[in-house]
N, C-alpha and C positions, 0 to 999 in steps of 0.2 A: 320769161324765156322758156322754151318750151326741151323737153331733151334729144326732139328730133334735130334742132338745128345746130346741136353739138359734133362736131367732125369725130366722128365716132363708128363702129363696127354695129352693123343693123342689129346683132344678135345681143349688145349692150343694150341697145334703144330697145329693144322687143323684149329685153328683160323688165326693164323698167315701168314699161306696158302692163307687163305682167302684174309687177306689184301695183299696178295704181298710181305711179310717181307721174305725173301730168307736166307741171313745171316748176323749176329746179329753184332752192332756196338762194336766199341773198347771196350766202358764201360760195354753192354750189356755183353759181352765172360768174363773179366774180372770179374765182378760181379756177373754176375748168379750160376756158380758153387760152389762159399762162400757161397752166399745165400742159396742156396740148402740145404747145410751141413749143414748147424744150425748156422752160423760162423755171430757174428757182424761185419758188411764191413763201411767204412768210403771211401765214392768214390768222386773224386775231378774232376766235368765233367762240360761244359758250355751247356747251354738251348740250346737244337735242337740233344742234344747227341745223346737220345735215353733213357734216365737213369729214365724214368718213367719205362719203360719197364723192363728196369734192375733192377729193385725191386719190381713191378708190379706183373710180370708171378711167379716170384718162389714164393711171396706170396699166390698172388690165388690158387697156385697147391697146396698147404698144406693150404687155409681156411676150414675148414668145414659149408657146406652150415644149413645152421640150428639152429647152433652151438652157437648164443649170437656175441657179438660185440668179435671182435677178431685182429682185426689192425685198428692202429691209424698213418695217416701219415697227420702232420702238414706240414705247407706251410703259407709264411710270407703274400701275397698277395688274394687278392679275388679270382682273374682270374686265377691266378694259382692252387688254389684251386679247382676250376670248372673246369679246365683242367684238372687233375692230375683224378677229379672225372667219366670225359668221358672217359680214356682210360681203367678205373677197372670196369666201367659198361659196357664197351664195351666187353671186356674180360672176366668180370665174369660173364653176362647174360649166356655164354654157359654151365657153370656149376656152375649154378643154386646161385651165389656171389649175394647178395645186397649190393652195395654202396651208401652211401648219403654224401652231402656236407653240413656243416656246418658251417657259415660266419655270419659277422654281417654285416648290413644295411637293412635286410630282415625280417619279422618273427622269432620269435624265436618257435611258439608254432608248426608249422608243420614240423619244423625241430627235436622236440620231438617226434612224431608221428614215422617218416620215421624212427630215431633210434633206436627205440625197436624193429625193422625188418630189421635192417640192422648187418651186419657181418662186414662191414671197415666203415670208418669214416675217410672223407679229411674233416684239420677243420683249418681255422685259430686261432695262439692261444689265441685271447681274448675271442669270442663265447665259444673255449671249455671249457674253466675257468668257463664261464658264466653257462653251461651245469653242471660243476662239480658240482659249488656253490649249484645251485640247484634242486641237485643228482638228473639231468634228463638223466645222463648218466653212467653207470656203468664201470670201468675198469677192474674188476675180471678174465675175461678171458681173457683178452687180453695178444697175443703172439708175435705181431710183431710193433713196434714204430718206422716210421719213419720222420726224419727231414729233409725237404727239403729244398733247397736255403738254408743252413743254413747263410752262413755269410752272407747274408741279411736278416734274421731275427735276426742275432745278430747288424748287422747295423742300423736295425728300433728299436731297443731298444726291443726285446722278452724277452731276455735271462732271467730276473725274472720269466716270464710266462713260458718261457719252462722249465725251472727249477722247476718250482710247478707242470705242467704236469707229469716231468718224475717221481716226487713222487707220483704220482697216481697209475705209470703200475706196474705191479708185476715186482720182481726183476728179476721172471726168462725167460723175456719177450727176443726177439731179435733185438736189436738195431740197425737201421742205420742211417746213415749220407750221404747228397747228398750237395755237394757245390764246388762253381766255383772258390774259391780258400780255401785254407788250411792254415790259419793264427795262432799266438797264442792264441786266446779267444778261436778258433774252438779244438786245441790243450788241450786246459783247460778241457772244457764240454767233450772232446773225453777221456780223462784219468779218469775223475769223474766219469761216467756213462755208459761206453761201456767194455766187456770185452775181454781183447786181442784182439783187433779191427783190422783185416786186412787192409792195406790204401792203396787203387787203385790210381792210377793218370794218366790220359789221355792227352795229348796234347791237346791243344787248334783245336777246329774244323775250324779256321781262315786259312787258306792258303796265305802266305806271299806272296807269287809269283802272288795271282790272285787277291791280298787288292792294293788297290793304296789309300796314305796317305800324304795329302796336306791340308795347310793351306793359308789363305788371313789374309794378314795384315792390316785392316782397319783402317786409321787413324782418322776417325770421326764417332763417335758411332751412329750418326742418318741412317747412310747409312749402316747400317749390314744387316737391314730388307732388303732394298731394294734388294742387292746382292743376300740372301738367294731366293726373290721371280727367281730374276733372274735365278740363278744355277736351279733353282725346273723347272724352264720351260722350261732351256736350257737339262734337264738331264729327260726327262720326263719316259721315258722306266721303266715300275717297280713300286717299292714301295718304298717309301724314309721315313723314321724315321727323325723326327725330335724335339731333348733333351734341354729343358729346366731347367733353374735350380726350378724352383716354378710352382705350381698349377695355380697362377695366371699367369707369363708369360704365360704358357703354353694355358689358353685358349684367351691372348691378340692376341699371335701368332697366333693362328688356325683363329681367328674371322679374323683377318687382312689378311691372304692367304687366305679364302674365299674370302672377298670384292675383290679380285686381282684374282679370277679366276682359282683358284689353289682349287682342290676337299681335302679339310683337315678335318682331326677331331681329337678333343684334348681327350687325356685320361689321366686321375692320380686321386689320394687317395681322392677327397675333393670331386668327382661328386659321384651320386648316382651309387646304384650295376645296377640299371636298364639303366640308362646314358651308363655307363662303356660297358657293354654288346651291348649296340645298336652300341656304334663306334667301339670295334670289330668282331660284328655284318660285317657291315659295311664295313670295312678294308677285310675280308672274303671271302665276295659276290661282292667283286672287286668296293664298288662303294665309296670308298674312294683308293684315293693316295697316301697321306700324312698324316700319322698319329706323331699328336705332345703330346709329352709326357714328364713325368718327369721320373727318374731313378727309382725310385720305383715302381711306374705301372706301367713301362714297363720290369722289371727283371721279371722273369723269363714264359715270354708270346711265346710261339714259333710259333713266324710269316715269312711266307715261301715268299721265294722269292724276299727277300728285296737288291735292287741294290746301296744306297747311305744310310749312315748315315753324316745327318750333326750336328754339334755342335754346336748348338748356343749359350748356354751358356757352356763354357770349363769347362770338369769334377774338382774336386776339388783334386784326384791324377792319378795317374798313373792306379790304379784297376781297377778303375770305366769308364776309359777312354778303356781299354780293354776289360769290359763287355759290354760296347756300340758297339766297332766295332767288336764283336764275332757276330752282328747277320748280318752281309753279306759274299758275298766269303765264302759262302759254298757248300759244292757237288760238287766242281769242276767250280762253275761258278765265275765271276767276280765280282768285286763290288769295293765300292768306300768310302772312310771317309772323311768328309772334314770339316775343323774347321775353326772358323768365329773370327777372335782376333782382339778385341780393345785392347785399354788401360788396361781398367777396369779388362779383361782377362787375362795378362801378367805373374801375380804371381802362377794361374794356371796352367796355360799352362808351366810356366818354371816346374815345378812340375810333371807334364804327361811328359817331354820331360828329367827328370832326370831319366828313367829308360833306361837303353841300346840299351832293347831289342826293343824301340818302334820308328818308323826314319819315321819320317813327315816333307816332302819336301813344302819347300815354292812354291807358286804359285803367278802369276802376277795376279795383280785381273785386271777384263776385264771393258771393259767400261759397265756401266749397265744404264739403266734408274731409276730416284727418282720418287718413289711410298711414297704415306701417308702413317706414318704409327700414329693410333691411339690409344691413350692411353686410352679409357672412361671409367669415373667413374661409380660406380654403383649407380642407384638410391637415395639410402639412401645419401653416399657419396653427390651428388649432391644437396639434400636437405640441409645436414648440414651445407654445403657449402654459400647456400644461409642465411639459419636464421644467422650463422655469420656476412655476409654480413651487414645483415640490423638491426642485434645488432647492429651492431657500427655505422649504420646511426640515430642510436636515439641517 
């Protein structure tokens, strides 16, 4: 389907021209037509769908520019948030749409400013709370709410927050729902708050045929690091993700595949929104590699081109081990999953590997070279370290 034949404002379709968009993904065909009609859609699509778009265009073609705040589309994460904000200001600059982003770690008072002049509102949902509390933000007009990533906002624990939100929008507002799987919590909030909810569902954008999915059996935890630097240098081609289970691992790992030569930069929830944006910055303008991350800052980020996901720390089921390898082997190209198992890992992994549909082929692990890997304390750490110390020398 093409996006001329979408009932749309020419100056939407001559955008789309613009960029090159010919004809519209699975999700987009699916849901843009409900949307249209006025119809609550609950669309079940993985990050790189397209499903900004697909609730994006048919919005903007019915905001009214002028008109007061008039859609509210939350988002669990910062960066998804500031994403989700680039494609509505890209789109809506041509008729005449202000978007603003609303997140916390930044200003709160310029983000008041931009809202009394903006028409939509990308917001994560603790800021907008923040906003509500103190009525810097009005709901009264507002026509269209949407959730995105939902079941990783109900994973991060929102669900009280967005539950106070959707007591905000008017009842006769239009609902949607965007998430990578369709569970019962998502079921719950979809019956509570949506009306006769149309439910799309898309096959995973992953191509089985062009994923190759292999694990190493490590018998000694010191040597995982070592393998990981190896496979990063033996598999250089691309951009390689690489999944922590913590904020901290995450920047152990990046700081130690620096020292070894390897271009990384670590991204998750604990660095600043300035940090955060510089290493996808960064990952962008091609001068990072390897970006190390935990599962939360990196859902719902869509980063092109990515050849290998490895697992360093094994997801804790089977989802979350599918939303990792949803971001290679796509468009037709090739790519690669590869998980790193110690001991420690076992009970996870039997876990990811209790689901059918998921067949990860053991691999011999290769001879690699022993690299350091270091664990350093932090400053403070180190001091209290010491006054212990020489407590107990008195």
């Amino acid at each position: 389907m093409k996006f001329e034949e979408l009932k749309m404002s020419k100056k939407l379709i001559d955008k789309t021209r613009e960029k090159k968009f010919e004809e519209l993904t699975l999700i987009q065909e699916k849901c843009c037509p409900e949307i249209i009609m006025g119809k609550d859609v609950v669309g079940q699509a993985e990050t790189g769908s397209g499903k900004t778009l697909a609730f994006g265009l048919p919005i903007l073609d019915k905001i009214i520019p002028g008109g007061g705040l008039q859609c509210i589309v939350l988002t669990p994460t910062r960066e998804l948030c500031v994403q989700v904000t680039e494609v509505f200001v890209d789109f809506g600059e041509t008729l005449g749409v202000k978007t603003t982003s609303v997140y916390g770690g930044v200003g709160i008072d310029p983000q008041i400013k931009k809202i009394r002049s903006s028409e939509v509102v990308i917001a994560t949902p603790g800021r907008i709370l923040d906003h509500l509390r103190r009525q810097t933000i009005d709901f009264r007009n507002v026509r269209f709410l949407v959730i995105d990533e939902t079941d990783k906002m109900l994973d991060m624990g929102f669900i009280d927050d967005v539950e106070k939100i959707i007591r905000y929008a008017p009842k006769t507002r239009q609902t949607l729902m965007f998430s990578a799987t369709i569970l019962g919590s998502i079921h719950r909030l979809m019956n509570k708050h949506l009306k006769n909810p149309v439910v799309i569902k898309t096959q995973s954008q992953v191509d089985k045929s062009k994923l190759e999915q292999v694990y190493y059996d490590i018998y000694q935890q010191e040597n995982k690091f070592s393998l990981l630097v190896h496979l990063l240098k033996e598999n250089a081609a691309g951009l390689s993700i690489v999944f922590c289970a913590t904020r901290r691992e995450s920047d152990i790992v990046a700081r130690n595949l620096r020292q070894q030569g390897v271009n990384a930069t670590a991204i998750h929830g604990g660095m600043s929104q300035n940090k955060r944006s510089q290493s996808l910055d960064s990952l962008r303008n091609e001068q990072t590699d390897v970006l190390v991350a935990t599962d939360v800052a990196a859902r719902g980020l869509d980063i092109k081109n990515v050849n290998h996901i490895y697992h360093y720390d094994v997801p804790k089921t089977s989802v979350e081990y599918i939303h990792r390898i949803g971001r290679t082997a796509r468009a037709g190209e090739k790519g690669k999953a590869i998980t790193l198992l110690t001991q420690p890992d076992h009970d996870n992994f039997r876990r990811v590997q209790s689901n059918d549909e998921i067949e990860i082929q053991r691999a011999d692990v290769p001879d690699f070279k022993k690299v350091p890997f270091i664990r350093k304390s932090s400053p403070r750490k180190r001091e209290f370290k010491r006054y212990q110390k020489n407590y107990h020398r008195r």
